[in-house]
C-alpha positions as CSV (number, residue, x, y, z in Angstrom):
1,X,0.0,0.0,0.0
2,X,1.1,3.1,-0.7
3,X,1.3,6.3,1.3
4,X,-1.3,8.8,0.6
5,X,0.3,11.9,-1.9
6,X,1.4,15.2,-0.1
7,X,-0.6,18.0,-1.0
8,X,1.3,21.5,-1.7
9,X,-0.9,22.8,1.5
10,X,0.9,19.6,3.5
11,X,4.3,20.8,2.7
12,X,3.4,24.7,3.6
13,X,1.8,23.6,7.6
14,X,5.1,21.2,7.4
15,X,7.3,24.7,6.5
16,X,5.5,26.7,8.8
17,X,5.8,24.1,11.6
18,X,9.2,24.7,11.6
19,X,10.7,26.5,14.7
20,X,12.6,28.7,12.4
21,X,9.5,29.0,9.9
22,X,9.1,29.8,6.2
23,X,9.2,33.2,4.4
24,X,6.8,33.8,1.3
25,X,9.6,33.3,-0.7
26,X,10.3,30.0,0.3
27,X,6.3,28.9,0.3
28,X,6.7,30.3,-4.0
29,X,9.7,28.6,-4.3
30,X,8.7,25.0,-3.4
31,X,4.7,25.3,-4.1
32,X,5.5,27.3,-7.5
33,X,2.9,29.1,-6.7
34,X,2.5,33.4,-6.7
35,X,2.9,35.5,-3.8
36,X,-1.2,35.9,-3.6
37,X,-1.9,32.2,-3.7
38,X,0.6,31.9,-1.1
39,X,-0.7,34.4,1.1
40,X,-4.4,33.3,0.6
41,X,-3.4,29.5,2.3
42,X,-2.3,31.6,4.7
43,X,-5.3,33.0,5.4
44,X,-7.2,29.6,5.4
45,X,-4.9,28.3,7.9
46,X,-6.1,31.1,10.2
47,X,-9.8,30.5,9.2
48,X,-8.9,26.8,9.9
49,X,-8.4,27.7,13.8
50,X,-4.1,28.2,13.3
51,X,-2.6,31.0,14.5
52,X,0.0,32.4,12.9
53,X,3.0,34.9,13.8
54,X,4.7,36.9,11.3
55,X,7.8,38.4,12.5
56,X,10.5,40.3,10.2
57,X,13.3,38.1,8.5
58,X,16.8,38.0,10.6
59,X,19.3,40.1,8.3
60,X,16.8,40.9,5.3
61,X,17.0,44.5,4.5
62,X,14.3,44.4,2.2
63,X,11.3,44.1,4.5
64,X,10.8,40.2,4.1
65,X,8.8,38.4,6.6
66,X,9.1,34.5,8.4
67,X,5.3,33.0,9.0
68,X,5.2,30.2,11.5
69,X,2.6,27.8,13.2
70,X,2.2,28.6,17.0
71,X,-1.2,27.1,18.1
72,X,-2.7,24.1,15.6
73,X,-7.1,24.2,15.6
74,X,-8.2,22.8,19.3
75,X,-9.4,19.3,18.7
76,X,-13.4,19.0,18.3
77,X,-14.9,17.3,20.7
């Protein structure tokens, strides 16, 4: 049997899971998707019950940020 196929929104909550995060950049880069589409599963995540915490890139002088997971949805009971 084989295991079930990783979505492109898998690999972004595994990115942002991270404790050093993901920027957008990185989200295009390995989705291959644009900066909107990346920000809008961003958005769902939130609407999903995650919270999310932006906080400005270490060393990047351009204004980039790093997104990461800090609370996952409470389990329904």
């Amino acid at each position: 049997m084989s295991k079930p196929k990783q979505t492109k929104t898998d690999r972004v909550r595994a990115m942002l899971s991270r404790p050093q995060g993901a920027s957008l950049d990185a989200i295009c880069k390995t989705t291959g998707w644009q900066p909107h589409s990346a920000r809008a599963v961003l958005s769902g995540f939130r609407k999903s019950g995650y919270t999310i915490e932006r906080s400005p890139a270490e060393g990047d002088k351009t204004g980039g940020s790093v997104y990461r997971i800090t609370a996952e949805p409470e389990a329904a009971e």
